[in-house]
N, C-alpha and C positions, 0 to 999 in steps of 0.2 A: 313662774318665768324660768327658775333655774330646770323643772322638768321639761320643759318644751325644748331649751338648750342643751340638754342633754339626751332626748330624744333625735334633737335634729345630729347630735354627734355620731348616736351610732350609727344611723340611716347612712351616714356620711362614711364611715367607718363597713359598714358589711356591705355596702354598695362598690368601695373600691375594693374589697377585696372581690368580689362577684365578676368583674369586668378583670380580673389575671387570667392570663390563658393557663390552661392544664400543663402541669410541669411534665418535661418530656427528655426523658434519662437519655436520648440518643444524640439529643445537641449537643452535649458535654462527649459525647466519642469524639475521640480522636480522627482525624481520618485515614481510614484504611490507605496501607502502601504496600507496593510491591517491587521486592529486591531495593527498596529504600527509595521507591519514586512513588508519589501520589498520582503525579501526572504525567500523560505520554510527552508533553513537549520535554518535561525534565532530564528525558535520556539522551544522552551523548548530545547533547545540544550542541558544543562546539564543534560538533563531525557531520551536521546536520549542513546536508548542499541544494535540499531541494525537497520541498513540503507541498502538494499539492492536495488540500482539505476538500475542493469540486462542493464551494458553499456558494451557489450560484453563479459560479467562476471559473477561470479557468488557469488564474495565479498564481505563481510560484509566492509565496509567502515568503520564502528564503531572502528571492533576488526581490521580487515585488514585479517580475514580468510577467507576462500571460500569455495565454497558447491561444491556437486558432482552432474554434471547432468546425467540422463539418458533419452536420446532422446531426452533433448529441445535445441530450437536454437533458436535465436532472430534473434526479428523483430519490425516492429515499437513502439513506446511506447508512453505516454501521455508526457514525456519527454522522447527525444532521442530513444532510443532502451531500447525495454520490451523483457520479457522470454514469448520465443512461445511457450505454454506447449501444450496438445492436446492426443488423443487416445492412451495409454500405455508410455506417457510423462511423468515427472516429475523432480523435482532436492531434493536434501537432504541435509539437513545443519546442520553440528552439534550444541548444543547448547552451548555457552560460558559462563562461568561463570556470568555475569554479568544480561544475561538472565534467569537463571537458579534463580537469584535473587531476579525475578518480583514479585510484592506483588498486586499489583496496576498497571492498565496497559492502554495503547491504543496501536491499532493494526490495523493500515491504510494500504492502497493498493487500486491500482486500478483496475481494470479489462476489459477487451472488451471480450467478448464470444457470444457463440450462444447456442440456446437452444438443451439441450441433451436429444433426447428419451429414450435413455440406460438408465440412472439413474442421480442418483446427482450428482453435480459437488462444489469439494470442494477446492476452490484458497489455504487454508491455512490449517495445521494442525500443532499442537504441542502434538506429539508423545508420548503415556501414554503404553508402552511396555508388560502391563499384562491387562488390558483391551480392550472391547471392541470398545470403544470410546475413544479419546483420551483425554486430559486434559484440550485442548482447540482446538473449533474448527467452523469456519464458512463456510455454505453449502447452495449452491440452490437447493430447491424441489419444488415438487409442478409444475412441469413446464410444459407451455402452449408454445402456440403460441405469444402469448401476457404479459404473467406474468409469476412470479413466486415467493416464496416463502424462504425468507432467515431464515435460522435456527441457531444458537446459541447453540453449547453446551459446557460445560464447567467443570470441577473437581475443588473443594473448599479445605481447612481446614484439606490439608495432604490426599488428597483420601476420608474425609469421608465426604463431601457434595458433590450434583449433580443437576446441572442446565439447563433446557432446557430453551429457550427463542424462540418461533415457532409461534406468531403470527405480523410477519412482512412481510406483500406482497410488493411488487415490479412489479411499469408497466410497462412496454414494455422495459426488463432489456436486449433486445439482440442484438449482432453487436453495439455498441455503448461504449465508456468506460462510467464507472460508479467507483464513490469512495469512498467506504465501511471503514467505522469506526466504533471501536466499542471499548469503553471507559468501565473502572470497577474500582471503586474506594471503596478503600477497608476499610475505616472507616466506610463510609457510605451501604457498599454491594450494591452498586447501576451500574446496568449497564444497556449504554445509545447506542442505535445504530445511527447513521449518515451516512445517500447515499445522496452522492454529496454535502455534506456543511449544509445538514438542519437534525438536529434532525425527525428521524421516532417516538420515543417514550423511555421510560426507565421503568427498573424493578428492585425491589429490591428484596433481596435473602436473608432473615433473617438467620445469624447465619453463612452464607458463609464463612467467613474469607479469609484467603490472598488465591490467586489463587494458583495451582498446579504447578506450574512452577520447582520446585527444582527437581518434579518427572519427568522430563523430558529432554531426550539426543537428541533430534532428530526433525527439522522440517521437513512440507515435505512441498510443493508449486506446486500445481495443480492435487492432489487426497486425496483420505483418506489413513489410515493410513496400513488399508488393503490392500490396492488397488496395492500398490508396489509389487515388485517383488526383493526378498520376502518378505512376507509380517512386516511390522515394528514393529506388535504387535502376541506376543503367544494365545491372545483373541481373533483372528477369521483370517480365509482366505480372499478370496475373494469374495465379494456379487452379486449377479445379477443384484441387482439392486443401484448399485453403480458404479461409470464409472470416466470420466477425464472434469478436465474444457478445452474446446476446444476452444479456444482464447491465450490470450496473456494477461501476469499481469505484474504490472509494480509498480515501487516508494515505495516498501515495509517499511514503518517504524514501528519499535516497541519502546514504552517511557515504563519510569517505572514510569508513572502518570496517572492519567485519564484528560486528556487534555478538559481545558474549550470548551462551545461552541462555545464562539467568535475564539479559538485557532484552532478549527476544520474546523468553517468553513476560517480562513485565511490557512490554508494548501490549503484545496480545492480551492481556487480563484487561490492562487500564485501558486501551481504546475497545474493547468491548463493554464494559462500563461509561464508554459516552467520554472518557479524559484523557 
C-alpha cells in the first residue's frame, strides 16, 4: 500500500511540474522607454487639446466630440485603424474651445500616401473662413516620383501676420507612413518642423505673435480648405491645381506647447511601436 501511495505521489509531483510553461527571461524586462515615457499618451498630457486616434471614429478623445465625415472610411493605421481619406474625401471637425485657444502649438500626424499628379495634397487644415488660405496649414508640392516638398503656411497676431515656410523636401515621401511635426513656439516665434522623429530645420518669424487659432471654427483632414464641398472659405473655390491626400492619416494630436525635440522624437519611436 505504502508503494502505490508513493507511486501516485510522484505521478502527482512530475505531472505538475510537466503542465509549467517554459520560463521566459523577457517577462521579467522592464518596459522599454523613451526620453522617460513608455507611452505616447504619457507626453505633455496636460497640453494635450485634441487626440484624434480614427479607431472607427471620428472623436476627438480630448473633448469626447466628433467630426463629420464625407467619403472616408478606415483603414489600416500606424496604430490600429487610420482615416482612409482619398479623391473628393475628407472629414470636418468643429473646433472646440480649448483649441480655438492655441497660442503655442505642435501639430503631429502621420500619413501613408502616394504621390498626386492633380495637385497638392493637404493632410490638415485649420479653417480661416474669409481667406484664401487658411490660418494654418501643412501641404505637399513639388511632387515627383521620388520627392516632394512640404509647405507651411500659417496666419499670426489676429490675421495680421503671414508665414510661409517652403523650403523643406522630402525623399521618397510615398506609400510609406511618415510623421510630420510641426512645433511654434510663441515667445520665441520659432517654428521647427520634424518627419519621423528628426528635426528637418526651424525658422523664426519676427513679430509673429500667438497663432490664429481663435479665428477659426473648422478643421478639415485630407484637403484644403477649398477643396470641400462647399467650399469652407468665401476666399476662393475650387483650384486646379489643388486635389485630396490619397492615403490614409492616422494618430492626429494637437498640444498647446511647442513640444521639446527629445519629446518629439519619443512620440515617434513609441507610436511607431503601436503605444
Amino acid at each position: 500500500m505504502k508503494n502505490i501511495k508513493y507511486g501516485i505521489c510522484v505521478l502527482a509531483i512530475l505531472g505538475a511540474f510537466s503542465c509549467q510553461k517554459k520560463f521566459d527571461p523577457n517577462s521579467y524586462k522592464p518596459s522599454e522607454s523613451f526620453g522617460g515615457y513608455s507611452a505616447s499618451s504619457q507626453i505633455a498630457t496636460a497640453n494635450l487639446v485634441a487626440y484624434f486616434g480614427f479607431e472607427g471614429s471620428l472623436i476627438d478623445s480630448v473633448s469626447g466630440t466628433q467630426g463629420t465625415a464625407s467619403g472616408t472610411t478606415y483603414g489600416t493605421g500606424i496604430i490600429g485603424q487610420g482615416l482612409a481619406v482619398g479623391l473628393n474625401n475628407y472629414a470636418t471637425f468643429a473646433m472646440t474651445k480649448a483649441l480655438q485657444g492655441v497660442q503655442s502649438a505642435t501639430i503631429s500626424y502621420w500619413v501613408n500616401t502616394t504621390e498626386n499628379t492633380t495637385g497638392i495634397q493637404e493632410p490638415i487644415c485649420f479653417v480661416n473662413a474669409s481667406q484664401f488660405w487658411s490660418n494654418f496649414e501643412t501641404f505637399f508640392d513639388g511632387q515627383t516620383a521620388t520627392a516632394a516638398v512640404l509647405k507651411i503656411h500659417c496666419f499670426g497676431n489676429g490675421g495680421a501676420s503671414e508665414e510661409w515656410l517652403t523650403n523643406w523636401s522630402l525623399a521618397n515621401p510615398w506609400s510609406a507612413w511618415n510623421h510630420i511635426v510641426v512645433t511654434y513656439d510663441e515667445p520665441s516665434t520659432t517654428f521647427t518642423l520634424y518627419v519621423n522623429g528628426t528635426a528637418k530645420g526651424s525658422a523664426t518669424a519676427a513679430s509673429f505673435g500667438a497663432l490664429n487659432m481663435a479665428n477659426t471654427n473648422t478643421i478639415v483632414f485630407g484637403t484644403t480648405q477649398f477643396e470641400t464641398t462647399p467650399s469652407q472659405t468665401s476666399g476662393a473655390t475650387s483650384q486646379p491645381w489643388a486635389s485630396f491626400v490619397l492615403g490614409t492619416m492616422d494618430e492626429v494630436r494637437i498640444y498647446n506647447t511647442a513640444l521639446s525635440a527629445s519629446d518629439v522624437a519619443a512620440l515617434y519611436k513609441l507610436e511607431l511601436l503601436g503605444r
